[in-house]
N, C-alpha and C positions, 0 to 999 in steps of 0.2 A: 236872703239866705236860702241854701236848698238845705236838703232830707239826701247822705247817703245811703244808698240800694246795699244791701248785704248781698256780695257774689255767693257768700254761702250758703246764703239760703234757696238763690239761684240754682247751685249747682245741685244742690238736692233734690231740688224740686224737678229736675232735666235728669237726673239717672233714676228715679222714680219713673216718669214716665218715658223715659227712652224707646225703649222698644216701639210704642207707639207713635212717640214723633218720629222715630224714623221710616216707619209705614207711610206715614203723610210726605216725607219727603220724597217715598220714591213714587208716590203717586202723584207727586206735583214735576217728579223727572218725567215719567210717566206721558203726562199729558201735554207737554214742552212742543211736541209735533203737531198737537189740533188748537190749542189756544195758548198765549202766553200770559201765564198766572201770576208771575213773579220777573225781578230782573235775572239775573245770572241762574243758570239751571243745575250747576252740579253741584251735587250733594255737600262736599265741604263747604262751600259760599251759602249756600241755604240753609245749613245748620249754626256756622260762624257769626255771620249778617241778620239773618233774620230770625229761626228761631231762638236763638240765645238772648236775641235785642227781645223779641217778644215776651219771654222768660220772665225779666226784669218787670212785669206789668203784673202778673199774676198774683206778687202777694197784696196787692193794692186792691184786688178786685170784692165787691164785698161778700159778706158770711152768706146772706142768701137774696133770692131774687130774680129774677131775669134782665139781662145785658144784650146788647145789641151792637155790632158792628160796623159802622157806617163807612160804605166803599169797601170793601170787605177782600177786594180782588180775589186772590188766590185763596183768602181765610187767615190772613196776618193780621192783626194777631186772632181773631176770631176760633178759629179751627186750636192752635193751641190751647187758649182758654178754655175749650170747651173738652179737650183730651186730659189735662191738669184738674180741673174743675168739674167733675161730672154730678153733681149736685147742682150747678146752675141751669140755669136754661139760656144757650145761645142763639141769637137771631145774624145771620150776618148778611146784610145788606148790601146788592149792587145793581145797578141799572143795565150792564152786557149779559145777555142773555145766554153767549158759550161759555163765560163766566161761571154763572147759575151752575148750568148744566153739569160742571164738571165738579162745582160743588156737592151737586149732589151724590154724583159718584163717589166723591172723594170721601163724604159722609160716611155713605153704606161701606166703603172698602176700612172705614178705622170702628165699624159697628156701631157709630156714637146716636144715642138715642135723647140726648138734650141739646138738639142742630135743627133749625128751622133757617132754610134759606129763602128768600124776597128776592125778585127780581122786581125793582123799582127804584124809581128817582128818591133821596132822603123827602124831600120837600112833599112828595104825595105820598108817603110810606105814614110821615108825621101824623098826617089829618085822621088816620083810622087807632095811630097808637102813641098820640101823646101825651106824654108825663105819665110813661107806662111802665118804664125801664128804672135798674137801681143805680144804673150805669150807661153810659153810651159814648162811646172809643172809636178813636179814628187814631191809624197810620198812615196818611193820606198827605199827601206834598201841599196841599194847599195851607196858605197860614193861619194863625191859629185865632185871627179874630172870623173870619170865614166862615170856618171851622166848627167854630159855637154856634153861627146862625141855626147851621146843621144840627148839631150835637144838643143844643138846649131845650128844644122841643118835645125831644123823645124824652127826659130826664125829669122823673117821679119829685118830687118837693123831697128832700132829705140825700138824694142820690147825688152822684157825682159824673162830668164831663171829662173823659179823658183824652190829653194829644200825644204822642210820641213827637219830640222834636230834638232838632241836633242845636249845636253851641249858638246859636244866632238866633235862639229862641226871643231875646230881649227885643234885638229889633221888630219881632213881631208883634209883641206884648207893651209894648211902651207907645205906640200908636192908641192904644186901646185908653190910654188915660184910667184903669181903675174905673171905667162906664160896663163894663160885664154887669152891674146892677143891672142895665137896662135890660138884660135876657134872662134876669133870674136870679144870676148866678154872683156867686162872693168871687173875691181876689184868689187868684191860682196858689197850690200850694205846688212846690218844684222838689221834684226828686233828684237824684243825678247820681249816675253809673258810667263806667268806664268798660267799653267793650273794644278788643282790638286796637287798644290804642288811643280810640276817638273819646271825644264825651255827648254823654245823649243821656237826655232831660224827659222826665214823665211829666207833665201837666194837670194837675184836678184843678179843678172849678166845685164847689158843693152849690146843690142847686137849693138858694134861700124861697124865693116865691116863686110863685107861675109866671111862664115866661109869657109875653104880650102875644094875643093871636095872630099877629100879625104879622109874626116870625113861624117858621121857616118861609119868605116870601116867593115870588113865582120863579119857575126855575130859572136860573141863570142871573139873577140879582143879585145874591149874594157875592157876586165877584165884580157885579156890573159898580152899583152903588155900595158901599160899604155903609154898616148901619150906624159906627160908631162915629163920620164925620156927619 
């Protein structure tokens, strides 16, 4: 069984900070000519698609702490959260370094003063700040047992894993056999909202113990061997 999303609280929460997100959106139209941050560039698809999808993650996020963004690209949902939430402290994380770059611009251009971007692989980012975060979230195509290799390391004991996924979440989750113990972490709990039509799934994990050191392993395993066969 999932958790439905209240749109209305959604929608509050996006004419509250409006003005703002659409600052971010036209600095991510902006920068469409030196690096590609996002899929589709104009502003209706990047408000429809991705921040409104982002939206949806916000009341989930917790009272206080610092969160983290893993693959953070253009700052999806990272950069959102961190314009809605300015009481958090957001890290977001990416390994392309024009990436970075344009984050950081992107920063200074919405003034936001709790934004620390990393330009680094998750896997050597983890070794300097694991089990640090109250939260660690990914919008990233990869699936979502993957996923957690990433995401379980960074995530404090009491905090939570989060994945954005679309209707085919099961297939990626039913592989997993209910073994996320071995990272840490308890059985997902599922949200589910309807944007445009589609249906798309929020993902938590609460993290119960320390995940084994031996996770996040060297880069490029987590997709080589998968940890859960």
């Amino acid at each position: 069984m999932f958790q439905h999303l209240n749109e209305n609280i959604v929608a509050e929460i996006a004419e509250h900070n409006r003005k703002a997100l659409e600052t971010y959106i036209d600095g991510l139209v902006s920068f469409s000519g030196r690096v590609r941050l996002t899929g589709p560039q104009d502003r209706e698809t990047l408000w429809s698609e991705h921040i409104l999808d982002c939206l949806y993650s916000v009341p989930l996020l917790p009272q206080e702490g610092d969160i983290i963004d893993v693959g953070t690209g253009g700052g999806l949902p990272g950069m959102v959260w961190a314009i809605c939430r300015p009481d958090l402290h957001i890290t977001l994380l990416d390994s392309v370094k024009k990436k970075c770059v344009a984050l950081e611009e992107l920063s200074g251009l919405l003034h936001l003063k709790n934004v620390t971007i990393i330009c680094s692989r998750a896997e050597e980012f983890a070794l300097s700040r694991r089990e640090t975060f109250s939260l660690a979230g990914a919008r990233a195509v990869k699936g979502a047992g993957v996923l957690l290799e990433y995401l379980s390391p960074f995530v404090a004991q009491g905090g939570k894993a989060l994945a954005f996924k679309g209707p085919l979440y099961k297939e990626e989750i039913e592989p997993l056999a209910g073994q996320e113990y071995r990272l840490g972490l308890s059985a997902p709990d599922i949200f589910y909202y309807s944007l445009n039509g589609k249906e798309h799934f929020l993902l938590t994990w609460q993290k119960k113990k320390p995940c084994p050191k031996e996770f996040p392993r060297k880069t490029g395993m987590a997709e080589k061997k998968f940890w859960w066969r």
